[in-house]
N, C-alpha and C positions, 0 to 999 in steps of 0.2 A: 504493500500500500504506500509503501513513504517513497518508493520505488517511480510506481506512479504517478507520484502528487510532485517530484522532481520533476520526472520528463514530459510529464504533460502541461503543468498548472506553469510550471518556471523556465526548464532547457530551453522549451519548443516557443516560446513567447520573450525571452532573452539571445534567441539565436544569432551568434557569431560566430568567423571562423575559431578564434582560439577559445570558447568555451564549448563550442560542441565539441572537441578533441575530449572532451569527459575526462583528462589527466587530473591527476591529483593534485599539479600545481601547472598556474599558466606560464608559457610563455612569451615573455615580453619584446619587445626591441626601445631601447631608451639610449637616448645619446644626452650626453653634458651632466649638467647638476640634476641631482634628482629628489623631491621633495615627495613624502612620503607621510599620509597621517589616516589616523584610526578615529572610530566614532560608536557610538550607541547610539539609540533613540526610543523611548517609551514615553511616549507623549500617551496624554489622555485626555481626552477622546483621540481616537485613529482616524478620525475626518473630522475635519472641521472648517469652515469658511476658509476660502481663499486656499486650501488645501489640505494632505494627510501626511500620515507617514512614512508612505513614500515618497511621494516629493519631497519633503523635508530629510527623508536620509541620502537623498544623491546631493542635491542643496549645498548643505551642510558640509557636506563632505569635500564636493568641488571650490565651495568657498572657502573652506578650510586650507587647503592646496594653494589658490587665489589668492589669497594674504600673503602669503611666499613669495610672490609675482611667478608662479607657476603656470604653465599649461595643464590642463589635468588632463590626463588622456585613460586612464583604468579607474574602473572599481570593482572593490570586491564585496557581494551584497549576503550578510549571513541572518537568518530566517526565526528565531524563535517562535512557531506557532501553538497557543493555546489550545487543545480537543475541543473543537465546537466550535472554530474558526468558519463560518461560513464559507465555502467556496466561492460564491459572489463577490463579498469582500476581499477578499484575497485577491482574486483574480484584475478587480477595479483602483487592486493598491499596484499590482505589478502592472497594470495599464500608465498608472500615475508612474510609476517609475522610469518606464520606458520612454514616454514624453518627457522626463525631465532629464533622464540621460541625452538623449538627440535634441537636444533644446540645449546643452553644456556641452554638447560634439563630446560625449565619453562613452566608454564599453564598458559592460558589465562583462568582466572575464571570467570569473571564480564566484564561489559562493559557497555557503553551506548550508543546510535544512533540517532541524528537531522540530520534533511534535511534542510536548509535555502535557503532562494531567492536567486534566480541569482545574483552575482554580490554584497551579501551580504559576500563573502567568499572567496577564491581565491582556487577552486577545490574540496582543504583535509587538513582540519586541525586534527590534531593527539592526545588526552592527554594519558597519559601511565602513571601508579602506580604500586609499585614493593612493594613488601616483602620477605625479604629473613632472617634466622638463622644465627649468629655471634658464630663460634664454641668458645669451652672455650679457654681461654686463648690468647686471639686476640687480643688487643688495637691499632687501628689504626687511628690516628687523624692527621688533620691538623698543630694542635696544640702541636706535640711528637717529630716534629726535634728538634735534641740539636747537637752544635757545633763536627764537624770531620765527621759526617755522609754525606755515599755516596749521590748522585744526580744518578736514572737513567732514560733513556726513555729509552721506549721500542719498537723503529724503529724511523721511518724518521719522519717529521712535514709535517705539511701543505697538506695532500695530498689531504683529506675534501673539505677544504675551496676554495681549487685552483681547483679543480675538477666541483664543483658548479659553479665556477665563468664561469672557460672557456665552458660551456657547457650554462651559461645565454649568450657569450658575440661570442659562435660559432665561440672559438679557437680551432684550430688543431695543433697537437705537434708532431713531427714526432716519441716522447716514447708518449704514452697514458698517459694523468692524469686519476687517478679511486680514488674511495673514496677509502678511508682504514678502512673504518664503519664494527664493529665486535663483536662479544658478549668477551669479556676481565674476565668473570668468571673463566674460566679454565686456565686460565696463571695466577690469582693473586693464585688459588690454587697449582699451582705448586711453585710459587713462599712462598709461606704457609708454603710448604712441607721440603722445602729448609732449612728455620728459620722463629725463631720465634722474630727476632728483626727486622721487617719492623715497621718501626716508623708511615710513610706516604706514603699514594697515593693519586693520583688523577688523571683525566682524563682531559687533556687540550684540553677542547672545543673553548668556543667562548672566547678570545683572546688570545687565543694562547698558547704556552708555556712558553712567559714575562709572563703575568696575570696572569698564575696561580702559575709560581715560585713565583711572587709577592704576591699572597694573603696566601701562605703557610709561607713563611718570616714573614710576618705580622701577622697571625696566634698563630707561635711560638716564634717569635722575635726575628730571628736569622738573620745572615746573609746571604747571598748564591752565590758565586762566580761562574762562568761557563767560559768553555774555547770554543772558538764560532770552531777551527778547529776539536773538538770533536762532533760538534750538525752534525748528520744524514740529508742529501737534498737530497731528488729527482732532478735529473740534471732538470728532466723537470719542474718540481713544483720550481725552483729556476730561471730556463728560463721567465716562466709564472708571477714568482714575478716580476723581473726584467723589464716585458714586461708592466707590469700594476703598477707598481710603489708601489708594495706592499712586508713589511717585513714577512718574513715565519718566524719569531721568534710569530707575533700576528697574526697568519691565522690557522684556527681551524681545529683540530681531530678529530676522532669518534672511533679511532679504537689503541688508544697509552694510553701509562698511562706513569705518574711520580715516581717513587718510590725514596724514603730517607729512608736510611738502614743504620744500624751499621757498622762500617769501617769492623769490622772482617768477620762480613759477607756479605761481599758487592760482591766479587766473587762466593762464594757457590749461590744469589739470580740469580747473573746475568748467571750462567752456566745453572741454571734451565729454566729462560725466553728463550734461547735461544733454546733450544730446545723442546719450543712448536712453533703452529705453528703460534700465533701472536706473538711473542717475536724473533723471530731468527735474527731480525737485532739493538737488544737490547746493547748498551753501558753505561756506565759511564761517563756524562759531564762535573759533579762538584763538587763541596762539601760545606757542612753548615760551618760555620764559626759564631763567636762571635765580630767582627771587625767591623762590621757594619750593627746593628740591624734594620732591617725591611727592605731592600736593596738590589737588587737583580745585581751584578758586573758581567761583561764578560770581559774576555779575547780577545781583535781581531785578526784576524789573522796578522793583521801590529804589532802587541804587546804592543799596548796601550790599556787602559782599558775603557770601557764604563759602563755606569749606565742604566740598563735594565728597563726603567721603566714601569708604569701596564698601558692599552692600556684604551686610553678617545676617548670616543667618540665609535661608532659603524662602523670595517673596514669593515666585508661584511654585509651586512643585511641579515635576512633570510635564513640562511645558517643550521639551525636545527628544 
């Protein structure tokens, strides 16, 4: 049966040359740097607006890679399924996956598949590995902000995290919350194409956009001012925080990145995100600073200053 539920439900709807070879490990062809990362995903609910999770484990994963200033070009997708997984479902998560792989130009080469007890699992659990090529002359690190360099996101916050929640807690908005979960490959390439002085990115998932300014601070040991009237909100995603008592500064993306750019080219970066089609509501929020290392300051809109700090504790559970 599990025999089955491989070759028919997955092989045969994943087919490519190198994973129909059914070997035990795939083979690859990779030239240059090669960036490499791993992932889980037990989001709850398995659908939800704006997507599931499968979109959200190839995503994840390609953006993951993408931060690197990688190509992603493999994944490898491993299966946890629940006894009493629907076949419909299943079958409409590996539909979602397939579009989101050829949507980020990547293959699914390898994978694995269990079935476990009822009640040992909660439906689908996701793990996802990536590989992707670092063209020459790349350097993008966490650890590369140096003081005057721009801050930018590339759209609004929180649309993720508020999307999951109102869809656990069967809120209705009179704007729809949808996730903003997206493969971000071909916007950090445009952004590539732009310059070659992108110091840092990153993808601010689970907490937020504090957390991750904060561990990039920390990273390089700078400091990072932000001005809170320049941060991007969904009116409704700001409704919904308000409504549940939660900041959209630590409520998680799937589908945005941070980039820290050279002052000079911090406009030539941003004209480029803009006109792809996940970057077009792409600003400039801040900038690095030397003033106070490992620190991450906002500007309020009352024009006092606040200390942004990195998010304890877990705000949504389960949200990837």
């Amino acid at each position: 049966m599990s025999h089955d539920l491989v070759c028919k439900s997955l092989v045969q709807r994943l087919s490519n040359p190198t994973l129909d070879k059914m070997d035990d490990s795939a083979i690859l062809e990779l030239n240059g740097r090669t960036a490499f990362t791993t992932d889980s995903y037990v989001v709850s609910p398995i659908f939800f607006p704006g997507g599931d999770i499968g979109r959200l484990a190839v995503c994840g994963t390609v953006n993951d890679l993408a931060m690197s200033g990688a190509s992603p070009l493999y994944l490898g997708l491993s299966l946890i399924i629940e006894e009493g997984l629907p076949f419909a479902e299943l079958d409409k998560i590996i539909a979602s996956v397939l579009k989101a792989a050829a949507e980020a130009g990547v293959k699914v080469v390898t994978g694995d598949t269990k079935v476990v007890n009822q009640g040992t699992a909660d439906k689908l659990f996701i793990n996802t590995s990536g590989l992707g090529v670092i063209p020459d002359g790349v350097n993008i690190s966490g650890a590369n902000a140096v003081p005057g360099d721009k801050v930018i996101i590339s759209g609004t916050i929180g649309d993720h995290g508020m999307a999951i929640m109102s869809q656990r807690e069967g809120l209705r908005f009179t704007i729809p919350i949808e996730s903003d979960c997206a493969p971000l490959n071909s916007l950090v390439a445009d952004m590539l194409a732009a310059s070659a002085n992108i110091h840092s990115l990153r993808d601010p998932t689970r907490g937020g956009l504090a957390t991750t300014l904060n561990e990039l601070a920390d990273q390089s040991s700078v400091g990072i001012d932000l001005e809170e009237e320049l941060i991007p909100i969904n009116e409704a995603v700001r409704a919904a925080c308000e409504l549940l008592g939660f900041d959209p500064l630590y409520v998680a993306n799937e589908g945005k990145l941070i980039a820290i750019v050279a002052p000079a080219d911090a406009e030539a970066v941003l004209g480029a995100m803009r006109k792809n089609a996940y970057g077009g509501g792409s600003v400039i929020i801040g900038e690095v600073t030397d003033k106070h290392p490992g620190r991450v300051n906002m500007k309020t809109l009352l024009g006092a200053s606040r200390i942004v700090d990195m998010l304890s504790g877990e705000l949504l559970p389960r949200i990837c």
